[in-house]
C-alpha positions as CSV (number, residue, x, y, z in Angstrom):
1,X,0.0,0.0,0.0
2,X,1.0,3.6,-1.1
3,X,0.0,5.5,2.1
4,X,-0.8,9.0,2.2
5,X,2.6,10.3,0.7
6,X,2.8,7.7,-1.9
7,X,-0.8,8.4,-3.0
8,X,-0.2,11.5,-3.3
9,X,2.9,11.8,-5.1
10,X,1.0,9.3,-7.6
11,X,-2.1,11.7,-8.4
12,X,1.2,14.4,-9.0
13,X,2.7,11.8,-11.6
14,X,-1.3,11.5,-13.0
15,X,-1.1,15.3,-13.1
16,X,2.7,15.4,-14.7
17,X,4.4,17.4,-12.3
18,X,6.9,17.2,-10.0
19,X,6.6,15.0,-6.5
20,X,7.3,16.3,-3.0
21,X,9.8,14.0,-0.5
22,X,7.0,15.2,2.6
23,X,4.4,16.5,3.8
24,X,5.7,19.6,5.5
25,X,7.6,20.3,2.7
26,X,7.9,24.1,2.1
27,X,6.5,24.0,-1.5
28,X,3.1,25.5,-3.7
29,X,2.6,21.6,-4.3
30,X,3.5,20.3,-0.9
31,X,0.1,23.2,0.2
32,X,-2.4,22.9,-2.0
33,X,-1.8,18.9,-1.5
34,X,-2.2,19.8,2.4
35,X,-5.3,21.3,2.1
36,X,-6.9,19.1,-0.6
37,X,-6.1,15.6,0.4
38,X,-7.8,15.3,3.9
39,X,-10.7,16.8,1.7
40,X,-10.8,14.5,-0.7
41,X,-10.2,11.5,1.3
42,X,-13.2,12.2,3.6
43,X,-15.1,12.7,0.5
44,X,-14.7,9.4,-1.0
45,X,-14.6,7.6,2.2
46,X,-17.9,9.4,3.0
47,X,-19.8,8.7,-0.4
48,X,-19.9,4.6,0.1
49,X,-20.8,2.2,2.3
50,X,-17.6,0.9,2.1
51,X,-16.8,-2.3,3.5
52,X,-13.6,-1.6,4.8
53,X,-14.7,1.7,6.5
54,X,-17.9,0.4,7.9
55,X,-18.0,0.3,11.6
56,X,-20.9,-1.3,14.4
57,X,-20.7,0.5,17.5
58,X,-22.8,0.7,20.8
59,X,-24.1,3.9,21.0
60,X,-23.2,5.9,23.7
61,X,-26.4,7.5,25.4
62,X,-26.1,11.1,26.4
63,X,-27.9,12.4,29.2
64,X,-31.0,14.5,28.3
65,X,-34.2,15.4,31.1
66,X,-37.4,13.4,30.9
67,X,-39.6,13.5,28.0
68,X,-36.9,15.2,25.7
69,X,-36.0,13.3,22.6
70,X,-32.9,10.6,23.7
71,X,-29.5,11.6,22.3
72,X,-26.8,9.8,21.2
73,X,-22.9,10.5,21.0
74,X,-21.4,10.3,17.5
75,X,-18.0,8.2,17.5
76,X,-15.5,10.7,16.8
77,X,-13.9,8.4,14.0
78,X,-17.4,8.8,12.4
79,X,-17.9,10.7,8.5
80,X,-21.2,9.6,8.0
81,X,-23.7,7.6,10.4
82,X,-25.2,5.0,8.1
83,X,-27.8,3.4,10.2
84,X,-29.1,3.5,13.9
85,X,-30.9,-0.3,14.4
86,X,-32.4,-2.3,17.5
87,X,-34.0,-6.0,17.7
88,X,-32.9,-9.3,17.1
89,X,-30.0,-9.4,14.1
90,X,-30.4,-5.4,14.0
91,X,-33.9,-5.6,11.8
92,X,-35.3,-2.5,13.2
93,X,-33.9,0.9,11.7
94,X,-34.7,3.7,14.1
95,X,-35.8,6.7,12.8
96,X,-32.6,9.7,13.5
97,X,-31.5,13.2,12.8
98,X,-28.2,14.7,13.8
99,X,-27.7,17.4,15.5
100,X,-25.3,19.6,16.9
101,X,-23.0,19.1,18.5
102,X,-22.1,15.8,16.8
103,X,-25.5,14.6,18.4
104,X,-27.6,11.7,17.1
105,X,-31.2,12.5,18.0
106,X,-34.3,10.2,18.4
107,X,-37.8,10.8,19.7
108,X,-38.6,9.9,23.6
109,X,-41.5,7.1,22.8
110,X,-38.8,5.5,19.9
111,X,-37.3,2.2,20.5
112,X,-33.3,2.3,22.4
113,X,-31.5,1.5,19.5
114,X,-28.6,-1.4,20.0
115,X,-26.2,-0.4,17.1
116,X,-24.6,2.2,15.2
117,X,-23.7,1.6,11.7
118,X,-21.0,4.4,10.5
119,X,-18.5,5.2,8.1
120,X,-15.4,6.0,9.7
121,X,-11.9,7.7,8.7
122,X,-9.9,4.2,7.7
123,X,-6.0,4.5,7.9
124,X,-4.4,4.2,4.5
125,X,-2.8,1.4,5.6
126,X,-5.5,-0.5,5.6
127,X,-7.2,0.5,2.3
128,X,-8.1,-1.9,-0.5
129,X,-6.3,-1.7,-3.6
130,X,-9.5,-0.5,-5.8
131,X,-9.9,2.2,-3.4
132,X,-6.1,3.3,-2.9
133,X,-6.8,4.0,-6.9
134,X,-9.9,5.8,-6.9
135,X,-8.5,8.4,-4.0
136,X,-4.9,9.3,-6.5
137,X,-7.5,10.1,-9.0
138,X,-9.5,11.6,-6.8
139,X,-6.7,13.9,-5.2
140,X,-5.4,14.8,-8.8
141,X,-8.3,16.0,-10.4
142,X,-9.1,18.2,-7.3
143,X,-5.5,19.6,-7.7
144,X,-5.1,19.5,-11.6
145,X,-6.3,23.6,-11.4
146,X,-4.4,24.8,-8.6
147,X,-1.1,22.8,-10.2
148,X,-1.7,23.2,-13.9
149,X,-4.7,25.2,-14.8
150,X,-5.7,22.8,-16.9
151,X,-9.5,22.3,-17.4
152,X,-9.6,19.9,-19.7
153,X,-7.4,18.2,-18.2
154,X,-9.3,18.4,-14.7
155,X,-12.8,17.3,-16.7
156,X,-10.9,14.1,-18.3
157,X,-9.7,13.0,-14.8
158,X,-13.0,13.9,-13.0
159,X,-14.7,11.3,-16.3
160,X,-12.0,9.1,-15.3
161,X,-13.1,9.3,-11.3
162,X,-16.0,8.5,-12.2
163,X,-15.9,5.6,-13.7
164,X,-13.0,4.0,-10.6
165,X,-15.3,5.3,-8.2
166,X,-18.6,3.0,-10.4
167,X,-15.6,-0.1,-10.9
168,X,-14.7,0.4,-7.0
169,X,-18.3,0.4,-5.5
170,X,-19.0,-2.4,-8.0
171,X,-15.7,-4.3,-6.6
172,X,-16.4,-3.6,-2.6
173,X,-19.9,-4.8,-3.5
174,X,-18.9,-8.4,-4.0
175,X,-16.6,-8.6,-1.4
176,X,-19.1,-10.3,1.1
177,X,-21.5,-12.7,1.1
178,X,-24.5,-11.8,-0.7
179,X,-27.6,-11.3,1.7
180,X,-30.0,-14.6,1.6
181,X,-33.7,-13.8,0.5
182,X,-36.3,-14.7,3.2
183,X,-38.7,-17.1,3.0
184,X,-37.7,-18.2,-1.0
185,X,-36.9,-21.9,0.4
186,X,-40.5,-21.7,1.9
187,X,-41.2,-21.0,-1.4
188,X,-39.2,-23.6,-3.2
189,X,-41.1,-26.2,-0.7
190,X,-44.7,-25.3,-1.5
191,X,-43.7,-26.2,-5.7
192,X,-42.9,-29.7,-4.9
């Protein structure tokens, strides 16, 4: 795996210029790359369900007085909460909103949920290959017009994201066990 560095001197070898040796280097590159990267990244990571980034927590109950609508804490490794759920195997979805600050908010009468589904900010380390390539296409078509001021350029690469982003979703789609239909063997029994 590239990590953060190696991704992003990759989208700068997409973009044809030159690379930088580190982060804190003291360069126009080296500062647009550390503002637009952590951007990026939480982009992409946000826009999926990504099996790599998805998380079950507990949620963490935060006090309110009786009668108010129950809060919840929002893990701080959380971009984007997914799904609250309760009941046997998580069946239940619990209607939420979030709120400030970093609040997950549910009526009084609703049922106390058992699990947090969120996407959460994965170390690059730990990133699958498909997605390791989406995000150095990602970073260099957000930094082709601060580098080169190149639109073209910038719309070919954001045609390009695109499609890694449909080929990477498609890819982190069937990596897990399809989900069984209910009931069909029920039905498969009544034909014979």
């Amino acid at each position: 795996m590239l990590g953060p560095l190696g991704i992003l001197n990759a989208s700068l070898i997409e973009l044809g210029v030159g690379t930088i040796t580190a982060w804190g280097e003291d360069s126009p590159t080296a500062e647009a790359a550390r503002t637009i990267y952590p951007m990026v990244r939480d982009a992409l990571l946000s826009s999926y369900t990504w099996s790599f980034a998805t998380v079950d927590e507990d949620p963490v109950p935060v006090p309110t007085s009786e009668g108010a609508p129950k809060r919840f804490a929002i893990p701080n490794a959380c971009l984007r909460v997914v799904t609250l759920t309760a009941g046997e195997d998580n069946r239940i979805k619990v209607p939420y909103r979030l709120r400030k600050p970093r609040h997950i908010v549910i009526r009084a009468s609703a049922i106390e949920p058992d699990t947090i589904t969120f996407i959460e900010r994965v170390d690059e380390s730990l990133w699958p290959s498909y997605f390791e390539q989406t995000m150095v296409i990602g970073v260099a078509a957000r930094l082709c017009i601060p580098l080169t001021e190149n639109d073209a350029r910038r719309a070919a690469l954001s045609t390009v994201l695109k499609n890694e982003l449909s080929g990477a979703r498609l890819i982190d789609a069937q990596s897990s066990t399809p989900q069984a239909l209910e009931g069909v063997g029920d039905l498969i029994a009544v034909r014979s």
